[in-house]
N, C-alpha and C positions, 0 to 999 in steps of 0.2 A: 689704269690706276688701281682698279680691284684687283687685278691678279696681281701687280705689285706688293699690292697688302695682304695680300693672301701668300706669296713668296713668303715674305719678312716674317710673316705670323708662323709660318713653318719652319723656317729655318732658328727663327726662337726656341719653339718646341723643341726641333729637334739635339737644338744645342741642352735644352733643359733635359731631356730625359737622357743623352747623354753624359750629364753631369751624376744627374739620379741614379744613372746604370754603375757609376764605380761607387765602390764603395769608400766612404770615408777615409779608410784609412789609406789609399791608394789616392784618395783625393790629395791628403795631406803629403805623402809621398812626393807627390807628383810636383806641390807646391814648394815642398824644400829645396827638389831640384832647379826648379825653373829659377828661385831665388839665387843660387848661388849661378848660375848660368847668367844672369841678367846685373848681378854684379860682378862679374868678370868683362862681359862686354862694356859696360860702363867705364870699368877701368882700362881696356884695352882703347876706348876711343878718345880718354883722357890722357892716355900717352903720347896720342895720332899713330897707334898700329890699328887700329877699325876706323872705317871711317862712319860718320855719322849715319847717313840711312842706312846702313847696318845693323846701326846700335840699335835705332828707331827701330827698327823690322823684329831686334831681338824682344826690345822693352814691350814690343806689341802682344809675342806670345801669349799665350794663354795657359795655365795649369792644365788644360781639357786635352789638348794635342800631347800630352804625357799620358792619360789615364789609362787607352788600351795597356799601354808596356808596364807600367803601376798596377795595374789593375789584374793583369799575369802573375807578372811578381808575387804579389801578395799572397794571389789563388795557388800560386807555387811552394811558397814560402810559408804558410800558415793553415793549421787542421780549419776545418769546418767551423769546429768549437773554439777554435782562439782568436779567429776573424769575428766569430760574434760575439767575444767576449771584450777586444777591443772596440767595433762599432758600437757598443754597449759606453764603453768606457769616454769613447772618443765625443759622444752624443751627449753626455752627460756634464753640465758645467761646471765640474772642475777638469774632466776630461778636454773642454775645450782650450780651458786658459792653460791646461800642459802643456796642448800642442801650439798655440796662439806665444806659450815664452817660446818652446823651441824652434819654431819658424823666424821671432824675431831672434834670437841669438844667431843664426846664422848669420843678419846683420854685421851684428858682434863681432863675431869671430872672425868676420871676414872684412874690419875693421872700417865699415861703415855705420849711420847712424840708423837706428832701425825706424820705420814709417811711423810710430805709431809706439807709447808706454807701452814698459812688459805690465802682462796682467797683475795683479795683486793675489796671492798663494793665501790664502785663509789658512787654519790649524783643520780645521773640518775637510777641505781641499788637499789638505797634506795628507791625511788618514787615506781621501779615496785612492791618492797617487800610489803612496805607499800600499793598500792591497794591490792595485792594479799593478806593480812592479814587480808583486810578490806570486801572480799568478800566471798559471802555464801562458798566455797571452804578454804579458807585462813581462816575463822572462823572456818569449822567444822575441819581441822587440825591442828590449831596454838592454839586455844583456848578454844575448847571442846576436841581435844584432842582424838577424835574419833579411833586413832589407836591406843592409849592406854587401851583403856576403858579394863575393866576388863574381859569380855570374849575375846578380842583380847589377852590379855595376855595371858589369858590361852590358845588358839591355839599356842600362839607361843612359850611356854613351852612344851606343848605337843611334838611339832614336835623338838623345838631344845634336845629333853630328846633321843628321837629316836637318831638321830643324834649322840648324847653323847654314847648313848648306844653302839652304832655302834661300835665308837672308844673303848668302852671301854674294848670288846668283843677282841680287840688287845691286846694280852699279854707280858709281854717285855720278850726280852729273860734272860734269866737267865746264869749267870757266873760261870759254874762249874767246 
């Protein structure tokens, strides 16, 4: 029973400072994808092209199994100084409710209803958004777009195909 609890208690950890390890903004990265990843399978098993423990195995995912390939990305994609100018940004409460509407918009967009109200945008919130969009950090994300560029995508196809595959290797059972 002790080393059970001694397992669990590690594998917490270990989940935790892997969380710790990415940074922010690869965290958020990570979770936009898996968002839009998890309403597609939703809709693919409300059509009956997935089948249900599929969906389940998708919906179980975790932002965390993205972070390595987010977490590249990013270290790819952005100076020294813009990674810390956004975890600066991203840390900071109006910095959160940015990134907390643009997670939920993907809802939106993707023509479901989002978990949860968009945040409330204060005038004081708006000020910090606007420097942070206006700065080498907030440009090379807002407006070059630097996590989308096209080999970012394709890592993060790569890995969410894994992923998929994962579940898909899950058979339903069969009614005989």
């Amino acid at each position: 029973m002790k080393n059970t609890r001694l397992l669990a208690l590690a594998a917490c950890l270990l989940a935790s400072s892997a969380a710790q390890a990415a940074s922010l903004t690869a965290q958020l990265t990570a979770r936009s994808a898996l968002i839009g990843l998890q309403i597609a399978a939703k809709k693919r098993e409300a059509k009956g092209v997935l089948p249900a423990v599929q969906n389940a195995c998708i919906q179980a995912l975790q932002p965390d199994e993205l972070y390595p390939t987010t977490e590249k990305v990013v270290a790819e994609s952005l100076s020294a100084d813009e990674l810390a100018a956004a975890e600066q940004f991203f840390n900071a409460v109006s910095g959160r409710k940015y990134a907390l509407h643009g997670l939920l918009g993907i809802y939106t967009t993707l023509g479901e209803q989002p978990p949860e109200p968009y945040p409330a945008i204060t005038a004081e919130d708006g000020k910090a958004i606007e420097a942070f969009t206006a700065s080498p950090a907030g440009q090379a994300l807002l407006k070059r777009q630097v996590l989308q560029a096209p080999a970012a995508q394709l890592a993060y196809e790569a890995r969410i195909q894994e992923l998929v595959k994962r579940c898909q290797a899950i058979k339903p059972e069969r009614a005989d």
